[in-house]
Backbone as a chain_set.jsonl record, in Angstrom:
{"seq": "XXXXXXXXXXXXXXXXXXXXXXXXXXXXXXXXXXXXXXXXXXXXXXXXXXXXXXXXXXXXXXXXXXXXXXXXXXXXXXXXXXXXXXXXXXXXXXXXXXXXXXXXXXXXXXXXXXXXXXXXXXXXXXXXXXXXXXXXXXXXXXXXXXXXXXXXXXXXXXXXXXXXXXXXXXXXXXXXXX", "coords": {"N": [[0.842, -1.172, 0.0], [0.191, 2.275, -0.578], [1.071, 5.952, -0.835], [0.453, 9.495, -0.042], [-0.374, 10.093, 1.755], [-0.008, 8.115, 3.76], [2.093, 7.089, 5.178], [2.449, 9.191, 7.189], [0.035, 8.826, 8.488], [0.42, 6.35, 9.367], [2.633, 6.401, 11.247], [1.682, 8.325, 13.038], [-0.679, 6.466, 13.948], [1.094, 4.26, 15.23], [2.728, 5.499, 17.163], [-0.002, 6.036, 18.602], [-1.9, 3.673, 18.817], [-3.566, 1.443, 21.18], [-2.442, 2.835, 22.804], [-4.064, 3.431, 25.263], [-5.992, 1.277, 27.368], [-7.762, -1.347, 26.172], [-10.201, -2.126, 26.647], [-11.567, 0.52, 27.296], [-11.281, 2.015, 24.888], [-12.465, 0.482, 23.369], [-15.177, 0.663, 24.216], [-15.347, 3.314, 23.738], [-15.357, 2.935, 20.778], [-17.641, 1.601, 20.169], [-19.695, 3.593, 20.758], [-20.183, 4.431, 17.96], [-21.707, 2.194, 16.753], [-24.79, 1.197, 15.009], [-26.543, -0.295, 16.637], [-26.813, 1.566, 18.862], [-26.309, 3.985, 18.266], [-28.04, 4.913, 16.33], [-30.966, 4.866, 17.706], [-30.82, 7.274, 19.256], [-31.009, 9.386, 17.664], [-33.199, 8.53, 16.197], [-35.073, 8.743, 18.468], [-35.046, 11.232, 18.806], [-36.089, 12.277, 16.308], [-38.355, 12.049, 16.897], [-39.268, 13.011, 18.837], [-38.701, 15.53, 18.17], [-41.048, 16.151, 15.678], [-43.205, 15.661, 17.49], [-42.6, 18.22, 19.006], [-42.707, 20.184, 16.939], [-44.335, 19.934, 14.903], [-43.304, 19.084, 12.338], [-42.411, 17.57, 10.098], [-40.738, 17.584, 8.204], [-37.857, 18.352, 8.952], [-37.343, 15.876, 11.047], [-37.309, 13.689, 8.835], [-35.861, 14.626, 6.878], [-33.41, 14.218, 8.644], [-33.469, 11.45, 9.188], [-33.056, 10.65, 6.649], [-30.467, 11.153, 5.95], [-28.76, 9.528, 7.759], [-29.824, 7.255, 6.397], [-28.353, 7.744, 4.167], [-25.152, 7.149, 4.737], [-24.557, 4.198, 4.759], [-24.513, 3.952, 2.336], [-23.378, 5.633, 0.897], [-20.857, 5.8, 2.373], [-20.39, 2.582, 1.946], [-19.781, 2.256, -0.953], [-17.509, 4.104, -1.135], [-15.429, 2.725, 0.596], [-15.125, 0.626, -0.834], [-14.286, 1.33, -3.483], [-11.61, 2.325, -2.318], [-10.506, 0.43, -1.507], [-8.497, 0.563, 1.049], [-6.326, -1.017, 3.704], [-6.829, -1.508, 6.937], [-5.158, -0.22, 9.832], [-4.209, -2.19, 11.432], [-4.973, -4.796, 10.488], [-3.672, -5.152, 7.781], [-3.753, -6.894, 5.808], [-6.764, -6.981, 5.355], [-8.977, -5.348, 3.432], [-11.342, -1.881, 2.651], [-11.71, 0.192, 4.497], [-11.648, 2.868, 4.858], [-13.819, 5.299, 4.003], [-14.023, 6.115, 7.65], [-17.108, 4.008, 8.726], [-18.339, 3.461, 11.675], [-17.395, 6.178, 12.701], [-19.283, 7.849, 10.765], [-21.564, 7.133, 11.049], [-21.724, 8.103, 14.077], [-21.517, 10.322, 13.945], [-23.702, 11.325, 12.311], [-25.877, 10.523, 13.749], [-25.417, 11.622, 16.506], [-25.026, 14.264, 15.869], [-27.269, 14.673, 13.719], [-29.389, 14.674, 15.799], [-28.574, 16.813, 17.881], [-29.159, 18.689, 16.332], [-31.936, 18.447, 15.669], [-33.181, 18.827, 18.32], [-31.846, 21.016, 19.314], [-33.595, 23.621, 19.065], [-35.375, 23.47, 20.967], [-34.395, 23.803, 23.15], [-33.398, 24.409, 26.173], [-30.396, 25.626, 26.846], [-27.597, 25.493, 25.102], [-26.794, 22.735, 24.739], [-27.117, 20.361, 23.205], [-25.483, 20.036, 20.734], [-23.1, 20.423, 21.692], [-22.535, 17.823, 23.156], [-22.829, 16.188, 21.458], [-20.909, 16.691, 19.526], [-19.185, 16.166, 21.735], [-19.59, 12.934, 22.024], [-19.582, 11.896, 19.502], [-16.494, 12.543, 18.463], [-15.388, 10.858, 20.811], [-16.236, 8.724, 19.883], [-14.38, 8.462, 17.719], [-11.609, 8.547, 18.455], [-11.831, 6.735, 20.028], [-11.657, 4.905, 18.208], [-9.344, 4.935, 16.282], [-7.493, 4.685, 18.938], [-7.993, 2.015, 19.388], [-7.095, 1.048, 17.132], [-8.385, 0.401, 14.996], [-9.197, 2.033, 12.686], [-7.518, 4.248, 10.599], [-6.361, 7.601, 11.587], [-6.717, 9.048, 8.683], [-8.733, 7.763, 7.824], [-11.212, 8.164, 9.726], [-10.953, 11.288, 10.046], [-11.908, 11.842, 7.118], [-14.58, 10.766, 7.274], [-15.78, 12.75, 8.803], [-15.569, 14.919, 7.815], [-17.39, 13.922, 5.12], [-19.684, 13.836, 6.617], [-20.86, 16.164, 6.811], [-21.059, 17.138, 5.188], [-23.516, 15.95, 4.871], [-25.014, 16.482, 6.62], [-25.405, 18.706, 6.266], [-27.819, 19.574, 4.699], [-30.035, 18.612, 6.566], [-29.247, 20.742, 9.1], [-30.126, 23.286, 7.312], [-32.801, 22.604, 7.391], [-34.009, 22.077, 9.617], [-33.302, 24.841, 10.62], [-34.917, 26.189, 8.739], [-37.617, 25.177, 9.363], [-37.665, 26.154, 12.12], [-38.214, 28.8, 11.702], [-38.216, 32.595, 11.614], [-35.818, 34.054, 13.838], [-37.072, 35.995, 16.987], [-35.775, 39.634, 16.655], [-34.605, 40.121, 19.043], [-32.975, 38.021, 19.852], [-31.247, 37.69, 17.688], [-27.901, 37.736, 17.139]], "CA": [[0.0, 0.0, 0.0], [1.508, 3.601, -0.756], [-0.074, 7.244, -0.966], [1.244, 10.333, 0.513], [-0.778, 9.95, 3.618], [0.293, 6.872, 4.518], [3.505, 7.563, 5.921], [1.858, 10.512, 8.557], [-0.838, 7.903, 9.123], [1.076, 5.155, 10.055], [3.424, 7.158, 12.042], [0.745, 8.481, 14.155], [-1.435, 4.853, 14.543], [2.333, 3.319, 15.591], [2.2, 6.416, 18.502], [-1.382, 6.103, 19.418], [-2.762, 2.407, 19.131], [-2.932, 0.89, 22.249], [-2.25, 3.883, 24.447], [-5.264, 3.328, 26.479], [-6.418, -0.166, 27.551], [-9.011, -1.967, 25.062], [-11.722, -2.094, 26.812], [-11.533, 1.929, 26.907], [-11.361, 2.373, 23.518], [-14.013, -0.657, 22.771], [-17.056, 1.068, 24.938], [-15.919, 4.514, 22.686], [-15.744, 2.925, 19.133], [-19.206, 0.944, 20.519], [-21.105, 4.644, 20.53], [-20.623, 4.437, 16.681], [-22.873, 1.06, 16.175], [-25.535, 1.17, 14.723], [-27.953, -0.36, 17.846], [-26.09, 2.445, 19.934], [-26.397, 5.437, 17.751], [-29.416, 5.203, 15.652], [-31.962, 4.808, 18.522], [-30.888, 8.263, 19.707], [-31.186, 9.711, 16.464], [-35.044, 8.195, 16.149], [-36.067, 9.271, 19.732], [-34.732, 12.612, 18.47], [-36.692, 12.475, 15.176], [-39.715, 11.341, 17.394], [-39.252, 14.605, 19.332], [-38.847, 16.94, 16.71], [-41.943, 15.834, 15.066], [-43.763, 16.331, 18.809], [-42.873, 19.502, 19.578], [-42.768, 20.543, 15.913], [-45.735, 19.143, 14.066], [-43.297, 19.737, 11.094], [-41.651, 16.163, 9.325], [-39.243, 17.868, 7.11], [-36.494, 18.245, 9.319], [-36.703, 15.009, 11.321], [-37.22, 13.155, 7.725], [-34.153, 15.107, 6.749], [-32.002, 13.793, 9.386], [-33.155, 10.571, 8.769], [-32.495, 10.453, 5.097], [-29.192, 11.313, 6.038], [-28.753, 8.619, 8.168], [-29.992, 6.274, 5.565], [-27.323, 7.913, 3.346], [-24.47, 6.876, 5.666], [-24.411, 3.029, 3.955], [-25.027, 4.275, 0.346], [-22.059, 6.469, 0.582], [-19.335, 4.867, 3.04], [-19.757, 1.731, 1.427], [-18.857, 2.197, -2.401], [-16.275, 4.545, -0.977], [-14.438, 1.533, 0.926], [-15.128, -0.662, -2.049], [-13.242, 1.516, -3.814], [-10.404, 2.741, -2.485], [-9.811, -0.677, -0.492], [-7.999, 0.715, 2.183], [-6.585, -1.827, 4.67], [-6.68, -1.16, 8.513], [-3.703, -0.637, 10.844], [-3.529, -3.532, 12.427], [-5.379, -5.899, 9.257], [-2.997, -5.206, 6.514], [-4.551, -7.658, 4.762], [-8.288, -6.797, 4.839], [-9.747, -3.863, 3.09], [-12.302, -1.354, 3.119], [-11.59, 0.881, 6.423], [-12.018, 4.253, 4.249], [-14.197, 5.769, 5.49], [-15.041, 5.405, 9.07], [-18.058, 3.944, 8.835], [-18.539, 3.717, 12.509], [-17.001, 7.726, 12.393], [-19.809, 8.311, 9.978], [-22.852, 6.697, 11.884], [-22.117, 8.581, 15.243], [-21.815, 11.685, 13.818], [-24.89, 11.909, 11.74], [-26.574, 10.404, 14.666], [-25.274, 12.246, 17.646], [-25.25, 15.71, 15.379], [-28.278, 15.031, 13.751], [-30.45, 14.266, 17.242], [-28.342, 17.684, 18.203], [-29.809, 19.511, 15.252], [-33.169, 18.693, 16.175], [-32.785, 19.029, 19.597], [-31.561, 22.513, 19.907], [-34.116, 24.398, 18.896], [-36.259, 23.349, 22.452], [-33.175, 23.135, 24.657], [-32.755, 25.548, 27.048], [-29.671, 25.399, 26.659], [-27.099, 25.361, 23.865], [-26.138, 21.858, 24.928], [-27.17, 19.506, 22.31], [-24.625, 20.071, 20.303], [-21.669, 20.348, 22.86], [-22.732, 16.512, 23.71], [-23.113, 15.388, 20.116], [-19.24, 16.818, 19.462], [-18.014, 14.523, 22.316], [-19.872, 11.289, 21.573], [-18.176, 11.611, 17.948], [-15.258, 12.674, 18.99], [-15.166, 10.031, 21.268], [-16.123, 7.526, 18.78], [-13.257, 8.583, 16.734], [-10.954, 8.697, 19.195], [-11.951, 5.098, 20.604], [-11.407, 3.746, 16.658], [-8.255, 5.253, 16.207], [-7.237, 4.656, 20.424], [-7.958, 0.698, 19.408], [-6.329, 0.694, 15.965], [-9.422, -0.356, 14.211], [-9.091, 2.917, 11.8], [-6.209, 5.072, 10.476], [-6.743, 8.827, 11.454], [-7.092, 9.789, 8.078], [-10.502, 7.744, 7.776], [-12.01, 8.864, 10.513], [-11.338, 12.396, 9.235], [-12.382, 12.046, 6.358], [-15.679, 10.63, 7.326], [-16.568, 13.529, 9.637], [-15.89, 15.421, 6.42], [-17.917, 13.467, 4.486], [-20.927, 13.987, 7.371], [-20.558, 17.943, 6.878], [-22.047, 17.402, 3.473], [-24.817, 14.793, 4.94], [-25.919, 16.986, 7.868], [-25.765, 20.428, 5.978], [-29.664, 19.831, 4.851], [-30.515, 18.506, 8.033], [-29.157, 21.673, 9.79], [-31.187, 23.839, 6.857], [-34.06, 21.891, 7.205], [-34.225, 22.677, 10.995], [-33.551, 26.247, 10.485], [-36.024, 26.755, 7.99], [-38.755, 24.91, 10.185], [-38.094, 26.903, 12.952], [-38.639, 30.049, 10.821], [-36.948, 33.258, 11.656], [-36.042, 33.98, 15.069], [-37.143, 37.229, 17.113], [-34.821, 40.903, 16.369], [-33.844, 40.31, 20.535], [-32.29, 37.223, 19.985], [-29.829, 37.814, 16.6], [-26.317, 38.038, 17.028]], "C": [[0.887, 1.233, 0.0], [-0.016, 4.593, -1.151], [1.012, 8.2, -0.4], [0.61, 10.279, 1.763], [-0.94, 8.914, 4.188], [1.189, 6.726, 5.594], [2.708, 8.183, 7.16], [0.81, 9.812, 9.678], [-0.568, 6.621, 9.722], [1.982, 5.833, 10.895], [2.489, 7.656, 13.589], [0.058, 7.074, 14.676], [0.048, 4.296, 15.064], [2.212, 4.315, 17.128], [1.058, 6.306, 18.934], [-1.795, 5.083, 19.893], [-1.958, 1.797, 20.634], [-2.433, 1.322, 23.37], [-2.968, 3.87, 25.627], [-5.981, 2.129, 26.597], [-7.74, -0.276, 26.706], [-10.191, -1.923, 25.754], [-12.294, -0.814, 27.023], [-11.977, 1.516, 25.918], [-12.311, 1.477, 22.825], [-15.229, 0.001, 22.917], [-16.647, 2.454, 24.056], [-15.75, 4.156, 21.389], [-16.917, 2.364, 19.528], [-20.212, 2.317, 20.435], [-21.187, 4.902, 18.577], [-21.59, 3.376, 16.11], [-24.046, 1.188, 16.149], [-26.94, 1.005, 15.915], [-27.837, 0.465, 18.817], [-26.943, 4.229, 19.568], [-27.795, 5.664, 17.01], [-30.599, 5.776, 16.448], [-31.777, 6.235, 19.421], [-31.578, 8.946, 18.585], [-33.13, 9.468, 16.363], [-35.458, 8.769, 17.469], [-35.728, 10.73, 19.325], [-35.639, 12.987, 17.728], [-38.537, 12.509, 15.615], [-39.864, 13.005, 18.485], [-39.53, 15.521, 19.116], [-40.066, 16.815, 16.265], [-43.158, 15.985, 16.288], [-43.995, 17.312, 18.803], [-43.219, 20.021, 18.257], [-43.65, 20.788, 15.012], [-45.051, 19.295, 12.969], [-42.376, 18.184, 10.987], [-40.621, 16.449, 8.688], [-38.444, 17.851, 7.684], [-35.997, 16.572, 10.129], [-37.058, 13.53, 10.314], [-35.721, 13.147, 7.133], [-33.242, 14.094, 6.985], [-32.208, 11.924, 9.131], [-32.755, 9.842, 7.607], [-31.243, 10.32, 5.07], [-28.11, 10.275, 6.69], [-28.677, 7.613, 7.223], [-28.723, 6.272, 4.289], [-26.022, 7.379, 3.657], [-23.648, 5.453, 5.006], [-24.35, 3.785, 2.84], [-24.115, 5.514, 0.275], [-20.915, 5.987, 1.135], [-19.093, 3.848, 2.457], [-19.157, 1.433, 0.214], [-17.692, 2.829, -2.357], [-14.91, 3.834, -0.615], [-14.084, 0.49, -0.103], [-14.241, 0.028, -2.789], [-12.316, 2.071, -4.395], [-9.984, 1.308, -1.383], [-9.028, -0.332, -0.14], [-7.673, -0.581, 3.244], [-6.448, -1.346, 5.828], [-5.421, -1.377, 8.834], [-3.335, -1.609, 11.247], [-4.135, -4.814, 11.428], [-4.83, -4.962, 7.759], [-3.453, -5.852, 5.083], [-5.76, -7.594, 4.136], [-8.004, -4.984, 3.864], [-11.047, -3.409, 3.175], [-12.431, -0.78, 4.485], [-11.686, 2.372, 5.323], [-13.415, 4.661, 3.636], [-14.574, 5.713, 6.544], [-16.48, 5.206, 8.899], [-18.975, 4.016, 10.277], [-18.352, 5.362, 13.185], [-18.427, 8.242, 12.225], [-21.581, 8.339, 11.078], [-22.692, 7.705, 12.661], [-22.501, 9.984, 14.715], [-23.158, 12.067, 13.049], [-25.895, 11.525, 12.979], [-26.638, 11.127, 15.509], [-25.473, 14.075, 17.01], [-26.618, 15.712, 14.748], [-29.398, 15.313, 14.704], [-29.747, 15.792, 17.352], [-29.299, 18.633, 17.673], [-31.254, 19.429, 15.388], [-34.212, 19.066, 17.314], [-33.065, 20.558, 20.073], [-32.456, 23.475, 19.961], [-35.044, 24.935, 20.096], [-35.593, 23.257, 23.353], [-33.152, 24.802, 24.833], [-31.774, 26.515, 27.074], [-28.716, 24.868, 25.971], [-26.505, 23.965, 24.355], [-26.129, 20.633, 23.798], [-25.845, 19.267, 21.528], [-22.946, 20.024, 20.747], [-21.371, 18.466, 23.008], [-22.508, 15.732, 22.711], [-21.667, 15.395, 19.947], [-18.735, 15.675, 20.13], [-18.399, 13.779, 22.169], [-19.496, 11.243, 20.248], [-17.549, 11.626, 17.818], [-14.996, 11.39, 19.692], [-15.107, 8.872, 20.547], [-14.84, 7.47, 18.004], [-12.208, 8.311, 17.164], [-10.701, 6.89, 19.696], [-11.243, 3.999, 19.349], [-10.176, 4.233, 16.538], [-6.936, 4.48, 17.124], [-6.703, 3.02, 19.783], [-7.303, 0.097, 17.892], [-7.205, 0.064, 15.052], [-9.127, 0.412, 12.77], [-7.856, 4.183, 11.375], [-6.726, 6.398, 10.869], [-7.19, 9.459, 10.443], [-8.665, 8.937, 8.001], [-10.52, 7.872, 8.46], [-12.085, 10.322, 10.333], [-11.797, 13.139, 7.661], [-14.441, 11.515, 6.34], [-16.476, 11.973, 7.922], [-16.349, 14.612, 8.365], [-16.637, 15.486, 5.854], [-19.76, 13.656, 5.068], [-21.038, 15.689, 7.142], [-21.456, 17.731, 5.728], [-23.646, 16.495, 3.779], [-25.703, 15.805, 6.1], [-26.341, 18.741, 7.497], [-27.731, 20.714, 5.313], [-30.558, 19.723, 5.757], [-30.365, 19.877, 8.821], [-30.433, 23.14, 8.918], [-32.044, 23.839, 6.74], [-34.915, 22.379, 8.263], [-34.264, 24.162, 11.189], [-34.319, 26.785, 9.805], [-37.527, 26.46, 8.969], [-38.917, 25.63, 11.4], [-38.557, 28.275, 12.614], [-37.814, 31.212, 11.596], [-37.158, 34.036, 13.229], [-36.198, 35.772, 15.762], [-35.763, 38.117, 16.94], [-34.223, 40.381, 17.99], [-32.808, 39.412, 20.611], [-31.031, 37.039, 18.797], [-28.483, 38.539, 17.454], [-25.596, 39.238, 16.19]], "O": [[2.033, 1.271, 0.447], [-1.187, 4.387, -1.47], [2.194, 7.879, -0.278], [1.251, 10.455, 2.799], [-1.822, 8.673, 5.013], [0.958, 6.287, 6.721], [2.406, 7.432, 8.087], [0.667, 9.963, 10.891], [-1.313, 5.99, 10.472], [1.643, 5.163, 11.871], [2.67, 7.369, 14.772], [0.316, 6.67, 15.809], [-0.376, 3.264, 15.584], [1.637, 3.836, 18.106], [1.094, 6.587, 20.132], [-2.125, 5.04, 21.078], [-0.805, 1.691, 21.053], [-2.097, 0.779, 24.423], [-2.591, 4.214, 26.747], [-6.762, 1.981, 25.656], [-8.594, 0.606, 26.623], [-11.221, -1.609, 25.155], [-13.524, -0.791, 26.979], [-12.934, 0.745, 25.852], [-12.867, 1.792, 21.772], [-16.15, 0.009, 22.099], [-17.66, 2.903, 23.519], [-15.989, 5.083, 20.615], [-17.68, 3.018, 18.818], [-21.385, 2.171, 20.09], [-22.133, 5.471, 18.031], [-22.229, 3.627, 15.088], [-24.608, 1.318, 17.236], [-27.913, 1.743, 16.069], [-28.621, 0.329, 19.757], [-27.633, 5.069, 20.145], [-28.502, 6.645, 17.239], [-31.179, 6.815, 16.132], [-32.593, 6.364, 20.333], [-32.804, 9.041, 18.652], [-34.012, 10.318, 16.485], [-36.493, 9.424, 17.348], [-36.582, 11.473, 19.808], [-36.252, 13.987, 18.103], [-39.531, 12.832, 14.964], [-40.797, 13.808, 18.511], [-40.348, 16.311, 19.587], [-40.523, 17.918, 16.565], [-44.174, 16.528, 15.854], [-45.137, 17.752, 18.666], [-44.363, 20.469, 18.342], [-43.701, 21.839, 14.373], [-45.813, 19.706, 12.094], [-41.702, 17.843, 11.959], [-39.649, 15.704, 8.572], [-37.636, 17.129, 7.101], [-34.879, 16.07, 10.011], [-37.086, 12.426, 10.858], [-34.852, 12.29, 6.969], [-32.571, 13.381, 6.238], [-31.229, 11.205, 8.927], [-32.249, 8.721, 7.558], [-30.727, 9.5, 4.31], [-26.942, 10.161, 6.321], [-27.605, 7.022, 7.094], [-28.277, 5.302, 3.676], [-25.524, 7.002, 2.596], [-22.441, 5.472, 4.765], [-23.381, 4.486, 3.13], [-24.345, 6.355, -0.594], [-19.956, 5.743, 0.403], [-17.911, 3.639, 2.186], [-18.246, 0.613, 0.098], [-16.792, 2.526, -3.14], [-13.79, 4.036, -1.084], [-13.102, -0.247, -0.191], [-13.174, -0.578, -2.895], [-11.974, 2.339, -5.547], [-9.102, 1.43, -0.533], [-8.106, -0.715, -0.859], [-8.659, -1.196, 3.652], [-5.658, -0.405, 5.75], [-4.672, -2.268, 8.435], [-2.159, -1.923, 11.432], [-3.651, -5.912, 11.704], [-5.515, -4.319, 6.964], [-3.489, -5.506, 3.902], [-6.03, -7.908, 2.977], [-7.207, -4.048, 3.805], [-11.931, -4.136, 3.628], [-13.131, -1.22, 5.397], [-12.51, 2.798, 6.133], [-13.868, 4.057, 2.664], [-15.683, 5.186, 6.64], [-17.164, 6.229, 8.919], [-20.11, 4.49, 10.235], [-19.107, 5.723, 14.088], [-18.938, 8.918, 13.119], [-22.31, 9.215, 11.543], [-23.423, 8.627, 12.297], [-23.521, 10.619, 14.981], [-23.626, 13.188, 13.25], [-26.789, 12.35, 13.164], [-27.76, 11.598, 15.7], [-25.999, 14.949, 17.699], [-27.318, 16.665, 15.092], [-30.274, 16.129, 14.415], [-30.535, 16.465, 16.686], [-30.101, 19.273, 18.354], [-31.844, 20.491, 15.191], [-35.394, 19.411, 17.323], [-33.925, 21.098, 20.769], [-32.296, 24.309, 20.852], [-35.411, 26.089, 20.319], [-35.952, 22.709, 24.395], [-33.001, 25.814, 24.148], [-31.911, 27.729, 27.229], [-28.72, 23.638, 26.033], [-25.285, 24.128, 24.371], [-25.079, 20.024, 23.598], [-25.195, 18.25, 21.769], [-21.944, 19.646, 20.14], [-20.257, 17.943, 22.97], [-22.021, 14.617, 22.9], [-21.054, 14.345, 20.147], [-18.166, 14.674, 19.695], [-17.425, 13.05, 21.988], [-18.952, 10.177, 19.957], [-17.175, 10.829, 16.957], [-14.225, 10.686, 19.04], [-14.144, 8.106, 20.536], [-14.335, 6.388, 17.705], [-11.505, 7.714, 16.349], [-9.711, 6.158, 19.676], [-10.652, 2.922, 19.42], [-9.607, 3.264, 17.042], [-5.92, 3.948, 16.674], [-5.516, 2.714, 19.663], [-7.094, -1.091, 17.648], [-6.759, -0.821, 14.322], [-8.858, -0.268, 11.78], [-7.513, 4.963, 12.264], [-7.866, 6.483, 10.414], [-7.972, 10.383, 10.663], [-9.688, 9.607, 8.138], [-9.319, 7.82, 8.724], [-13.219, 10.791, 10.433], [-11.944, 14.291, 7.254], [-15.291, 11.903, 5.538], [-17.628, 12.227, 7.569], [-17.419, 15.138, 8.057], [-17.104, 16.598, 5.608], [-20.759, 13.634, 4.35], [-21.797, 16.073, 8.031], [-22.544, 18.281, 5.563], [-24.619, 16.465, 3.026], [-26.919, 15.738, 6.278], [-27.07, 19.58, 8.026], [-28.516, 21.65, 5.465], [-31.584, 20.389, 5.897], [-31.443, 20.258, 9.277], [-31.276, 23.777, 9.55], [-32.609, 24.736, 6.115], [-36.031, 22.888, 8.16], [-35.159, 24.689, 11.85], [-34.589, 27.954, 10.082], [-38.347, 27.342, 9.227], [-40.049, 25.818, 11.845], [-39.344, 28.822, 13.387], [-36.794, 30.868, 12.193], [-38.213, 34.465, 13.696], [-35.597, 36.694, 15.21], [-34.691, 37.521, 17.047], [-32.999, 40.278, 17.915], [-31.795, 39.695, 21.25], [-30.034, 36.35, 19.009], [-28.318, 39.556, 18.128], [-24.37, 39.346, 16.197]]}, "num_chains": 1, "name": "protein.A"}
């Protein structure tokens, strides 16, 4: 295998993997799985649609969701990427577990915020993706560059979701602009 960000990426996974005992870094790549992350994401969507009475945004976020497969996986297919520590396998580009939390934990944010008190949604969503990323990296499952390239790749999946939500809330009083 060869690239120019191979080198930087193996250099770093040789410094990182394994820094913090496995069963760490197991329970934070575990908030990217699917039976973990989704079911926030839906009680979110189930929320939004509550307080809301409006479907478009927590449709949105789940579209986006649904997008998640149907974009990570032809991407791994191919650039067959193998993992740090499975040389042999391929398909680790892009975090797919990366990809999940963050549309999950940022989308549920994004629908979230608008009834929170408090700007927290989003503060929370950051570290459970972060963390996820961190955990896959931590345990050598994923090279740094996929995992940053997935949360990349979620920037473009969550930017209708976030417009979706801002349009449904409609435009907010003159007291409260910045």
């Amino acid at each position: 295998m060869s690239g120019p960000l191979l080198t930087p990426d193996a250099r770093l996974s040789r410094a990182l993997v394994r820094t913090v005992p496995d069963s760490v870094t197991e329970r934070l790549s575990d908030l990217g799985n699917v039976p973990v992350a989704v079911p926030v994401l839906v009680l979110a969507m189930a929320y939004s649609v509550r307080r809301s009475r409006s479907w478009a945004p927590a449709l949105t976020a789940g579209l986006a969701m649904a997008l998640v497969p149907a974009v990570v996986v032809p991407l791994k297919e191919w650039t067959a990427r193998p993992g740090p520590l499975e040389p042999w396998a391929a398909g680790y580009f892009p975090s797919g577990h990366t990809a999940t939390s963050a549309v999950a934990y940022i989308g549920a944010a994004l629908l979230l915020s608008p009834y929170a008190r408090r700007p927290w949604p989003m503060p929370v969503a950051l570290l459970l993706t972060a963390a996820t990323a961190t955990g896959l990296i931590l345990r050598g499952w994923h090279w740094p560059v996929d995992v940053l390239a997935s949360c990349f790749l979620c920037v473009l999946l969550l930017a209708p979701v976030a417009h979706t939500v801002r349009r449904a809330a409609g435009p907010r009083p003159r007291s409260d602009r910045g």
